[in-house]
Residue, then its C-alpha position, 0 to 999 in steps of 0.5 A: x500500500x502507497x501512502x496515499x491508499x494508507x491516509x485514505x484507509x485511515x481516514x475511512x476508519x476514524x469516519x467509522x470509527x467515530x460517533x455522530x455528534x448529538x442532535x442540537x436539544x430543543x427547548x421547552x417553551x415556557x407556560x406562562x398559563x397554569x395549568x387547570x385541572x378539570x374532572x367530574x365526579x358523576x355519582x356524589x354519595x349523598x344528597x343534601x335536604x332542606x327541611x322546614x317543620x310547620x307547627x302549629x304552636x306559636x313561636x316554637x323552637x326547634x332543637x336537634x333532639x326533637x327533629x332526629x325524633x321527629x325525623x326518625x318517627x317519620x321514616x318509621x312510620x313510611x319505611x317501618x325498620x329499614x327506614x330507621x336504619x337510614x343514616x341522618x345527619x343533621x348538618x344545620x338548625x335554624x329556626x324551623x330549617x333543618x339541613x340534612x344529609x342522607x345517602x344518595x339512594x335513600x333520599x327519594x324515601x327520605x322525601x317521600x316518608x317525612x313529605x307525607x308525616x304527620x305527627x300527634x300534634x299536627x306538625x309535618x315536615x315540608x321539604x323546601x330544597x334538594x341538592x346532590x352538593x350541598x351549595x345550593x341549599x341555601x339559595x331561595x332561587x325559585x322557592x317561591x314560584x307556587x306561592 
């Protein structure tokens, strides 16, 4: 081999020999938004009720021994031993008003049973809102649309 054949060949091996250089790295633009995190969730556990109890006695209070027992009377009364085994959790009292808080898959029985109660003195329950989410109870919006 001349030495012409021998730099040609050893320059043949260092371009196989050698690596190719790395690509250039791009950047990342930078977010100058946040990012928002939307999801749903599309079967809430419980369902939120808004009871007012009508009486017939002038200025009467009510505490939240006396509406568990009412309350407790009136699913006894429509629903017999399962409708006591209905968890209800007093969330609010004021005045008449009560918040509660039951199951989702028990509150069409919740409403049916104390809607329909009547109890020995002549008070009942009236249910004045619903709510899957417990924001809007206390909204008045279309509360007054039948009166």
């Amino acid at each position: 081999m001349s030495n012409d054949e021998e730099a040609e060949v050893s320059q043949n091996v260092d371009m196989v020999d050698a690596e190719p250089s790395p690509a250039p790295k791009r950047k990342r633009s930078e977010k100058t938004s946040s990012t928002v995190t939307q999801f749903t969730i599309r079967n809430p556990p419980w369902s939120y009720l808004q009871l007012s109890l009508i009486t017939n006695t002038p200025n009467y209070q009510l505490d939240a021994l006396t509406a568990h027992l009412h309350l407790r009377a009136a699913l006894s009364q429509f629903l017999g031993l399962h409708g006591t085994a209905i968890p209800v959790d007093i969330l609010k009292l004021h005045e008449n008003d009560v918040h509660i808080r039951v199951p989702k898959e028990d509150a069409s029985a919740v409403v049916v049973a104390v809607g329909g109660w009547v109890g020995k003195a002549g008070e009942g329950w009236r249910v004045k809102n619903s709510a899957s989410w417990g924001l809007g109870l206390h909204s008045n919006s279309g509360a007054n649309l039948f009166e």
